[in-house]
N, C-alpha and C positions, 0 to 999 in steps of 0.2 A: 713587302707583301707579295711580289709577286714571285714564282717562284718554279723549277724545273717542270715541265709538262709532262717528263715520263718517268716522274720518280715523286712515289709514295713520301708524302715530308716523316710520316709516325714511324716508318718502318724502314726507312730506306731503298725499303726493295721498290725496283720499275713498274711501272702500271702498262700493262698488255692496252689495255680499253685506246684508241685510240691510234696507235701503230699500225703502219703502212703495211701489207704483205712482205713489202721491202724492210722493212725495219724489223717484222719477226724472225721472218727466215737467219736474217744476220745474226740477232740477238741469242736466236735459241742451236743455229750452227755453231756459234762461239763454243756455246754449253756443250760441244761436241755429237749435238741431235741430229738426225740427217733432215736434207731440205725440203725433205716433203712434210715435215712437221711446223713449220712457218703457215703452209696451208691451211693444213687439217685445225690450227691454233684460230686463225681469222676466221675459219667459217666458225667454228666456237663460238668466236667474239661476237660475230654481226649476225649469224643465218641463225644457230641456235639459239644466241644469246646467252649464252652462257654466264652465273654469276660469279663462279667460284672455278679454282682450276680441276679439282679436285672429280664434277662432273665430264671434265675432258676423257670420254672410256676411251675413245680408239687409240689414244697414247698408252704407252707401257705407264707402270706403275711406280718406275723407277723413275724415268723421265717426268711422269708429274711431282714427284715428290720433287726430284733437283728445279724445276720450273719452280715451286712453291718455296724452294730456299734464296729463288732471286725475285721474282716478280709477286705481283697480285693484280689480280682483274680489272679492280678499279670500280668497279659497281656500287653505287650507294643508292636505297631507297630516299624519298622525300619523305624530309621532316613532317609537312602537315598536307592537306589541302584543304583548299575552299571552294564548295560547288553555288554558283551563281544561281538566282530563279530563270535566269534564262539558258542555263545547261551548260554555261562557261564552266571553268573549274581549274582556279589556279593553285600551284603546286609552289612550295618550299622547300629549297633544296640547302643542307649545310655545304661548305665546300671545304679540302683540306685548310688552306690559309684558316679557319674557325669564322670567317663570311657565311655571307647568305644569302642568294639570290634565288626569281622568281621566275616558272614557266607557267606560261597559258594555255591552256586544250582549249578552240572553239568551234563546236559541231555549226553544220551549216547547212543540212539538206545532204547531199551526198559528199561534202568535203569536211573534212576531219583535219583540221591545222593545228600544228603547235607554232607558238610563239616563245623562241628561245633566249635566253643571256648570254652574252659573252663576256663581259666582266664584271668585280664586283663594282656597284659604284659604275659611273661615267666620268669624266675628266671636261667634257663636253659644256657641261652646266646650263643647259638650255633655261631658259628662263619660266617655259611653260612645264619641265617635266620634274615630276618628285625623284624620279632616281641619279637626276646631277645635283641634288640638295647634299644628299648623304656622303659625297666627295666620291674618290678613287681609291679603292680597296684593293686591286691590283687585277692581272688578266686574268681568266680560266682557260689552264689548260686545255688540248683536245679531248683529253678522258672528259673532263666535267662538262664540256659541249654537248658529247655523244652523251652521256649517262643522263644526260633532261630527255633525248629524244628516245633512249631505252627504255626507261624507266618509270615513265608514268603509265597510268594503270591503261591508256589509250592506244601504246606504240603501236599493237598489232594493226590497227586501224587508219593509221595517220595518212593522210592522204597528200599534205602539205609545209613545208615548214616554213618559215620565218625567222628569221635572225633580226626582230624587230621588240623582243626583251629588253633588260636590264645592259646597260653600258654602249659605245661605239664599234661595230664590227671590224671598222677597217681599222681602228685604233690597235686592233688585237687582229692582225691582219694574218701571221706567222699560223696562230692555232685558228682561226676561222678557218682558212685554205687547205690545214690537214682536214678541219673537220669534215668540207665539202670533199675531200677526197674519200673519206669515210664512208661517206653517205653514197657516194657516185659511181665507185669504180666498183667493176665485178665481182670482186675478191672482198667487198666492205657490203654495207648495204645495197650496192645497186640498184639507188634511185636514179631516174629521170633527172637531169640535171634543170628540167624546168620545173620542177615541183617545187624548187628551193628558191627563195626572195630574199634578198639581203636588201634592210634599211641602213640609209647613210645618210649624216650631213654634210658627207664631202671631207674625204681626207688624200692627200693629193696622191702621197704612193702607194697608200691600201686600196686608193679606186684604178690606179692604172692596174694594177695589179691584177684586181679582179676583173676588172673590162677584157686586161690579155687573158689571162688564165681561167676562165670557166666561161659557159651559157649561161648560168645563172641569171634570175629576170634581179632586175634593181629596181627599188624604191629610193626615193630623193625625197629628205625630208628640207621642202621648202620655205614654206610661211610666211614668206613674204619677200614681192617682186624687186623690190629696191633694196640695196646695199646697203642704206644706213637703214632705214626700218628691220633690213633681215640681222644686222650686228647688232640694234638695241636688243635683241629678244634671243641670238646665237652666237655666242661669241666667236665659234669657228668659222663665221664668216671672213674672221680677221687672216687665220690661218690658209684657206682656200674660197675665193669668192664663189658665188654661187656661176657668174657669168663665165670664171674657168672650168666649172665642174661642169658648165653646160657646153663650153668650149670641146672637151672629153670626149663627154658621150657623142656627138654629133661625131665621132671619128668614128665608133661603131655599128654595126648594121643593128635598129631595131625594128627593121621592117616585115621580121618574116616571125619565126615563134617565140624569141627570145624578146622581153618585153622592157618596157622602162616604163614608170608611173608616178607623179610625184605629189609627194602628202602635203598635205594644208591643212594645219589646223585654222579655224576662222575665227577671230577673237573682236568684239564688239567694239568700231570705231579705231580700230590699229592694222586692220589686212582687210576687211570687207565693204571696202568701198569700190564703185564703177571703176574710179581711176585706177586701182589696184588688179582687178579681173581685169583690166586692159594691158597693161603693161605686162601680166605672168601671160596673156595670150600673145601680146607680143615677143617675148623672148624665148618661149615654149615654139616660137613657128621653126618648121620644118626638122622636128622630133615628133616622129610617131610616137605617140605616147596616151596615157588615161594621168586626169586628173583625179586625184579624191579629196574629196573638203570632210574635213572632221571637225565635230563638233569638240570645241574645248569642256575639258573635267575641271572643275574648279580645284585647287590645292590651294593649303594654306599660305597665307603669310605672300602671294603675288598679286601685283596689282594689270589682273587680264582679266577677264570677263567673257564668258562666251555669246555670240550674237545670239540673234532672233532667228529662229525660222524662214522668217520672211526674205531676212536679207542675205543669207542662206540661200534659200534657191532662189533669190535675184542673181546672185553671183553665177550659179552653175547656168543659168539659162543665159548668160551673157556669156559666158564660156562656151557654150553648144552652139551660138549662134557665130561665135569664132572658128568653127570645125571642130572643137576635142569632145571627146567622150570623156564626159565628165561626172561623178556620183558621189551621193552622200552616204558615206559609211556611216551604218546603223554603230550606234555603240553596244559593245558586248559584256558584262562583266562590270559594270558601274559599281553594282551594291558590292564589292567583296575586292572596291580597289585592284581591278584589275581591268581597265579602259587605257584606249591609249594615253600615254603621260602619267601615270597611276601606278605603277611597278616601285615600290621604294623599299621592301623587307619593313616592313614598322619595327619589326623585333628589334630588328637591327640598329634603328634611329633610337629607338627609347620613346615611341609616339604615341 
């Protein structure tokens, strides 16, 4: 299932969407075009957006036509959406492989986030989340990255992204790292490289990776301070301990804009106990960092339960009095299955 990143499966021809400046120039010199049409192609792609080659004007006419007998842009609208009572509004995207994964818009006062997928499925299997139910579907290319963050009806506004969707980022570590180049560099969208967040459970060469290679802020998806409590509930503890991943970042500077923050969902009688918010403040010491406790979404068929309130902000006030800045993420998107752990395509399961 998984399958070439810059090549259309229905048609053969290469998908533009995605492609480095460096990678057009070359592509579209081969075709004998001069190099300055590598340029004028990418601002297409990212500044105008461009769906189709076809609105490329400052190209000759000859030239677009040869372009349209090897490539295609790669743009796909979503399948459906769903808008949330609380202004969420999650997006269903097909993808070539005949997949289907899910993006989130969540307005927030003046920040505008999407929440994106990088593959179909996770391989991950978290025990709290519905989209390691449905297995591993295979990666998304860097077109189908970008085309969630084109694509939905908010792009112009987006003030945020997240790579805290459907599947493992660092799993699919190759097409995440174009996509951050997409988005970062001059010649692509030229975002802020701290606008972008990337969630992980720890995968050992997608994190070094991205630790070396971008600013990007991280999210660590934790859940629980002990080894064997964090591998009953993740199996990729088994793969990368949580105490290596912490080993990692403590190599990197996050003391200045570049952040690190690590997610907790709190699940009733299994992470919310004193002894527990002791030991995550003890291992958490000296990492700048913010904590966030999430409330768990119930899904079918597991045996977790979400806490109380109560013991809920017992926990974060035993955390603050540890030093960390610590908050409880409001849930967004409950009614319309889209909260975090909630992403699973139903269509797609048969549910």
């Amino acid at each position: 299932m998984i399958y070439n990143s810059m090549t259309d499966n229905n048609t053969s021809k290469q998908t533009l969407l995605g492609m480095s400046l460096e990678e057009l120039t070359s592509a579209l010199t081969a075709l004998g075009m001069p190099r300055f049409t590598g340029k004028q192609v990418a601002d297409w792609l990212y500044k105008k957006r461009a769906t189709s080659i076809e609105e490329m004007t400052n190209i000759s006419k000859a030239n677009r036509e040869l372009m349209a007998e090897h490539f295609v842009v790669g743009r796909s609208a979503p399948v459906t959406s769903q808008l949330s009572v609380d202004g969420t509004r999650k997006y269903l995207f097909k993808v070539a492989t005949g997949g289907l994964v899910e993006s989130v818009f969540i307005p927030d006062g003046d920040r505008a986030t999407l929440c994106i997928s990088s593959q179909v499925g996770c391989k991950m299997n978290c025990l709290f989340c519905m989209t390691g139910k449905q297995g591993f579907r295979g990666h998304l290319p860097v077109s189908e990255i970008i085309n969630q963050v084109l694509s939905v009806e908010e792009s112009e506004q987006l003030t945020n992204i997240v790579y805290m969707g459907m599947g493992e980022p660092l799993d699919n570590v190759e097409q995440v790292m174009k996509s951050i180049r997409v988005m970062t560099q001059d010649w692509g969208l030229a975002w802020s490289p701290k606008r972008l967040t990337l969630s992980t459970v720890g995968v050992r060469k997608g994190l070094e990776r991205f630790l070396r290679e971008t600013t990007c802020h991280l999210a660590v998806s934790l859940h629980n301070p002990f080894h064997e409590g964090r591998l009953e509930i993740m199996p990729a503890e088994q793969g990368m301990t949580l105490s290596e991943t912490l080993d990692l970042i403590r190599q990197y500077d996050f003391s200045g804009q570049r952040r690190v923050s690590f997610e907790y969902i709190v699940f009733d009688d299994r992470n919310d106990s004193p002894k527990h918010a002791a030991e995550l403040a003890r291992i958490l010491r000296g990492i700048p960092c913010r904590i966030n406790l999430i409330p768990f979404h119930q899904i079918p068929n597991v045996p977790l339960r979400p806490t109380t309130r109560e013991r809920m902000e017992a926990f974060k006030t035993q955390l603050e009095r540890a030093g960390y800045v610590t908050t409880i993420r409001t849930s967004r998107g409950e009614d319309i299955s889209a909260a975090c752990g909630m992403l699973s395509t139903k269509e797609q399961m048969g549910l």
